[in-house]
C-alpha positions as CSV (number, residue, x, y, z in Angstrom):
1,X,9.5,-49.6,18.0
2,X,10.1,-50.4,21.7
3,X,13.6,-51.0,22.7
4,X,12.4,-53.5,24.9
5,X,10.8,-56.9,23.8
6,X,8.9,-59.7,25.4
7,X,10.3,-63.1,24.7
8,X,8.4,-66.1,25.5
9,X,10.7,-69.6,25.0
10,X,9.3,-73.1,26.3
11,X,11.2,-75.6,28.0
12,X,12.5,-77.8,25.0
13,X,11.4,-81.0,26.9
14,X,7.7,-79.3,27.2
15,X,6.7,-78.7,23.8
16,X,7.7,-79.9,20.3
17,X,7.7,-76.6,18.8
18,X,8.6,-73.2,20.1
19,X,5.1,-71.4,18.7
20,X,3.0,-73.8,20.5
21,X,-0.1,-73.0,22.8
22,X,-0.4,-74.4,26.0
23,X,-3.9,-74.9,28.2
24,X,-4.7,-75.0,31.5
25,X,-7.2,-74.4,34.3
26,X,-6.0,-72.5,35.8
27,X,-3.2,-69.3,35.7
28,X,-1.3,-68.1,39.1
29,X,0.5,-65.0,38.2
30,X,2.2,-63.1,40.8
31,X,3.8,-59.3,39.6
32,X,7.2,-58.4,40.8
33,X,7.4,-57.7,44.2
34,X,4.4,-59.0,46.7
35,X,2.8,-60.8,44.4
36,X,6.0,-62.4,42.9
37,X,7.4,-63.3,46.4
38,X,3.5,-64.3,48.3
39,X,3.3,-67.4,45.0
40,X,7.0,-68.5,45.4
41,X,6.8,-69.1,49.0
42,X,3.5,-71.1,48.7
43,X,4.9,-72.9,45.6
44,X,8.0,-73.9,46.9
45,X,11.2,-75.4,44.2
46,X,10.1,-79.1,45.0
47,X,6.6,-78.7,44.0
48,X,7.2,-76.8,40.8
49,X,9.0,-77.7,37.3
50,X,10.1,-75.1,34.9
51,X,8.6,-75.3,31.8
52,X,8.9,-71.9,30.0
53,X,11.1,-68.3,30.7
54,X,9.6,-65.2,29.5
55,X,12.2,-62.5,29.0
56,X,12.3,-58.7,28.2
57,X,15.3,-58.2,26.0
58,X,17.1,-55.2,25.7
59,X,20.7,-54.0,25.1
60,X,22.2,-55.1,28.2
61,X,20.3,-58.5,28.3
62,X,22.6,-61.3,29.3
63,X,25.4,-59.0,30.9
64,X,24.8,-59.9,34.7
65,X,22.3,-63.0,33.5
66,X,23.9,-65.8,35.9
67,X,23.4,-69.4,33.8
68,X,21.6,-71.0,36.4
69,X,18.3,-69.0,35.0
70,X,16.3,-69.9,38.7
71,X,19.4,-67.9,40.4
72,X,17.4,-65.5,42.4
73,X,19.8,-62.5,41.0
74,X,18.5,-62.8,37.4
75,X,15.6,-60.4,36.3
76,X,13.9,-63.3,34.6
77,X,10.0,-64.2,34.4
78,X,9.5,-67.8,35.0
79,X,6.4,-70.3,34.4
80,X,6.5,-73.6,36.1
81,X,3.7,-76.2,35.7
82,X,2.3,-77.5,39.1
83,X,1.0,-80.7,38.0
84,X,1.9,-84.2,39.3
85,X,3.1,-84.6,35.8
86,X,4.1,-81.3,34.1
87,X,4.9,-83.4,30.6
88,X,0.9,-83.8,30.6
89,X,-1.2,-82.6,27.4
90,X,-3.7,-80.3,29.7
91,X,-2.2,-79.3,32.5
92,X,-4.3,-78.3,35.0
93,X,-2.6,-75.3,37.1
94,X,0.8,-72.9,36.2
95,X,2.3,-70.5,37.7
96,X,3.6,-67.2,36.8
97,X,7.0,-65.9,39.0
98,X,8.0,-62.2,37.2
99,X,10.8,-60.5,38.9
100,X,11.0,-58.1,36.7
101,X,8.9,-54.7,36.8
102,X,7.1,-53.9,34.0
103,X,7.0,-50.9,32.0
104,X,3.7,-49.4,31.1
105,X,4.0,-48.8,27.5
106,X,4.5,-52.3,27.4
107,X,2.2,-53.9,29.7
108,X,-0.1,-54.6,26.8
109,X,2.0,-56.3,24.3
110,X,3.7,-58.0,27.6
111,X,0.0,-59.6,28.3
112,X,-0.5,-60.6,25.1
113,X,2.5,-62.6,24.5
114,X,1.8,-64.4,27.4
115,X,-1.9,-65.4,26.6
116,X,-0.2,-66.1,22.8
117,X,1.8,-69.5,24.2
118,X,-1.4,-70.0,27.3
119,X,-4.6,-70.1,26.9
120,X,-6.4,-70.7,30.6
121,X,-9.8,-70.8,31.8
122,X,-9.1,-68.3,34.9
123,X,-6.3,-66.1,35.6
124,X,-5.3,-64.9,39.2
125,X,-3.2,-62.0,39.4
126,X,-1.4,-60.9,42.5
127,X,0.4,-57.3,42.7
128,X,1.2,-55.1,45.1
129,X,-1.1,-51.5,45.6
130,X,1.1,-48.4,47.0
131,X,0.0,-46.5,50.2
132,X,0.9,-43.3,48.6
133,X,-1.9,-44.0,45.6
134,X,-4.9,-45.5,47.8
135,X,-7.4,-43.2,48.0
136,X,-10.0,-43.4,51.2
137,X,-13.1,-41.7,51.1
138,X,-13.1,-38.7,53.8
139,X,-9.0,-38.8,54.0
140,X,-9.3,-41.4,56.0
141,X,-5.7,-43.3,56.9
142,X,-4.9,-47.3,56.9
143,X,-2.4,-49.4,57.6
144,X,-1.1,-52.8,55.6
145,X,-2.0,-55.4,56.0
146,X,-4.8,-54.2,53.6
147,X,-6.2,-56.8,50.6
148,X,-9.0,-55.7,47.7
149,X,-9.5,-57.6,44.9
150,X,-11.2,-56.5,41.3
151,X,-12.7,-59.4,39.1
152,X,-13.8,-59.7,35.6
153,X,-16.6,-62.0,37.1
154,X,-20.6,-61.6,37.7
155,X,-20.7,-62.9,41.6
156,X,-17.7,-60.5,42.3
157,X,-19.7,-59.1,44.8
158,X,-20.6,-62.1,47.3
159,X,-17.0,-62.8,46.5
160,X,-16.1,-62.2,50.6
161,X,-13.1,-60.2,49.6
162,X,-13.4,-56.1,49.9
163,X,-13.2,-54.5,45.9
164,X,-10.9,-51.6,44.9
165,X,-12.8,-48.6,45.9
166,X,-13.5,-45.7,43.6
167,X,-11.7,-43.6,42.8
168,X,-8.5,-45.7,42.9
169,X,-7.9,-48.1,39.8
170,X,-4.9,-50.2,38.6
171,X,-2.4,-49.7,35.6
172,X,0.3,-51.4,34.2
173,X,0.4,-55.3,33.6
174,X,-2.3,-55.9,36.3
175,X,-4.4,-54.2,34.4
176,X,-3.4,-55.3,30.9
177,X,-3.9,-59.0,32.2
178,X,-7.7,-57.9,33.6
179,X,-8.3,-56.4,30.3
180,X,-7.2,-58.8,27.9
181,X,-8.7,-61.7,29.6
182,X,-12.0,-59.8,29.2
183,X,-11.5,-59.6,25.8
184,X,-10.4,-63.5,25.3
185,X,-13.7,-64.5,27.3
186,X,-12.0,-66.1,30.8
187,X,-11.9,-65.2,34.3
188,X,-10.0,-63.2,35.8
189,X,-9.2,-62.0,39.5
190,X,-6.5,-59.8,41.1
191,X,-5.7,-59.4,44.2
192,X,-3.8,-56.3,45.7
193,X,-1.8,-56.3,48.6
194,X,-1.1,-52.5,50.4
195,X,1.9,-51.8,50.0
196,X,3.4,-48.3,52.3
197,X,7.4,-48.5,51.8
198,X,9.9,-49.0,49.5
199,X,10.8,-52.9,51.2
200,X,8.5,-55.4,51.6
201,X,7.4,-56.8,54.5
202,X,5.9,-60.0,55.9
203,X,2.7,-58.8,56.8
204,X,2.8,-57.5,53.0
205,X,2.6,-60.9,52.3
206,X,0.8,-61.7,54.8
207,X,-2.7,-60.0,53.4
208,X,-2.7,-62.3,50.8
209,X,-3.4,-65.3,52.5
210,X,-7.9,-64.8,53.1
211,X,-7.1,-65.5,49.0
212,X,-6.1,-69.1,49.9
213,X,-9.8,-70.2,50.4
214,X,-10.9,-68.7,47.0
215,X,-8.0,-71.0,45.9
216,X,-9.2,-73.7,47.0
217,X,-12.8,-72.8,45.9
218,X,-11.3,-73.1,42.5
219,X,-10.1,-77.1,42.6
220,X,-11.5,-79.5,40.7
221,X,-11.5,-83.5,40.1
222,X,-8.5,-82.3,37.7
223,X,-6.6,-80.4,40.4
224,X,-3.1,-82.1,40.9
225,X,-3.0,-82.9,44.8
226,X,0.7,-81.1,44.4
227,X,-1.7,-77.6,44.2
228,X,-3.7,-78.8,46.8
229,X,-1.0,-79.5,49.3
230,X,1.1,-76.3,49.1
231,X,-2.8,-74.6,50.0
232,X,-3.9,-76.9,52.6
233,X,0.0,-76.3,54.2
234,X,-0.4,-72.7,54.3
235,X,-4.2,-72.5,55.1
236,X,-3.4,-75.0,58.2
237,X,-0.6,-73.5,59.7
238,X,-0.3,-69.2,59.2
239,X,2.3,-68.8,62.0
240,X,4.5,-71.2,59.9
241,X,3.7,-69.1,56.8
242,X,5.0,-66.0,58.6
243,X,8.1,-67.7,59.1
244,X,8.3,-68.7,55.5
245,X,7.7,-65.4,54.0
246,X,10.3,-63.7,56.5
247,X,13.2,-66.5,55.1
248,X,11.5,-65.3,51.3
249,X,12.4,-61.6,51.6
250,X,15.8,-62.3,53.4
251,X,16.7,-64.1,50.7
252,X,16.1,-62.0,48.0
253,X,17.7,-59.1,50.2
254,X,20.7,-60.9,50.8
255,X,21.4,-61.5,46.9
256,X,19.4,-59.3,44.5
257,X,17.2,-56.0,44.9
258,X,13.9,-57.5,43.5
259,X,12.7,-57.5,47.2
260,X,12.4,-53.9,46.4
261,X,9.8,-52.7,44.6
């Protein structure tokens, strides 16, 4: 038995029961550190509603847990619908924010409570790929900003992004999520940002945003113009994205360490 445990809890005004199974398009999940920080800075508080927190209990759960559970001290895992109207049977696009890291022994179960309450029809993952683990062929060195992207899908080869080189590979929830959406029959994409120091950057971030047109590639008639905006904001205007990340990883510097990865 684990002395850790995943808990998943809807907002009450979201569901009617606490079991139920959500749907949706589409799935933004961003992993603790990079990833986490790259989807709260596009998705900014105004243009997202908490719907559901998603929780790894343990003995000292709830100690330093400040009430306000979007306080950017708390070690929390929070979805947030990004519809015009998140109270919506099918909502077309939610968003993953886990500051939390992880363990591996637990990155299965972790996954499979979370596709338990969502099913979607395509899950993006964004993480964070250390310098110290990237292997080059012939030793060769590289600097962030670096991106490469693994998919579970058939054209992931014209995809325009560069793929994880062999013989590097992913672990952990990243690649729990890939896995299990395999198995469940939807798509899946991660994207990995390099990653060469124990602080994050803004250039860390940074590498993330070629992923904004694949974003956009995935909109439909559906797509709540709320999604579209934040993408069309960042894709228009990158020096004001720089500025925006930089006011991201003060922030989380200034009152918790979960800029630190």
């Amino acid at each position: 038995v684990y002395k850790r445990q995943p808990l998943f809890v809807w907002s009450r005004n979201f569901v009617q029961s606490k079991n139920e199974t959500k749907s949706t398009n589409l799935l933004l999940i961003g992993l603790q550190g990079s990833g986490e920080c790259f989807l709260r800075t596009l998705f900014p508080p105004s243009k997202r509603t908490l719907i559901a927190s998603f929780f790894l209990l343990d003995s000292t759960f709830g100690k330093n847990f400040c009430s306000n559970i979007e306080d950017g001290n708390n070690a929390s895992c929070l979805i947030y619908s990004l519809t015009n109207d998140p109270l919506e049977k099918q909502s077309s696009a939610f968003l993953v924010l886990c500051r939390y890291e992880i363990p591996p022994e637990l990155s299965n179960l972790w996954a499979e409570t979370l596709f338990h309450h969502i099913h979607p029809e395509h899950v993006v993952i964004y993480d964070k790929l250390f310098s110290f683990r990237y292997k080059l062929p012939n030793w060769q060195t590289i600097e962030p900003p670096l991106l490469r992207r693994l998919s579970s899908n058939s054209n992931k080869e014209n995809s325009g992004f560069p793929l994880l080189e062999s013989p590097n590979f992913v672990d952990g929830p990243a690649a729990a999520l890939l896995t299990l959406g395999q198995v469940k029959g939807f798509s899946s994409d991660l994207f990995l940002s390099l990653v060469d120091s124990q602080q994050l950057h803004a250039h860390n971030l940074h590498a993330y945003i070629p992923t904004l047109t694949f974003l956009s590639s995935l909109t439909t008639s559906s797509t709540s113009s709320t999604f579209k905006e934040c993408i069309q904001s960042f894709s228009s205007n990158q020096s004001t994205a720089m500025q925006s990340f930089g006011r991201t990883l003060q922030t989380f510097a200034q009152g918790s360490n979960n800029v630190f990865l």
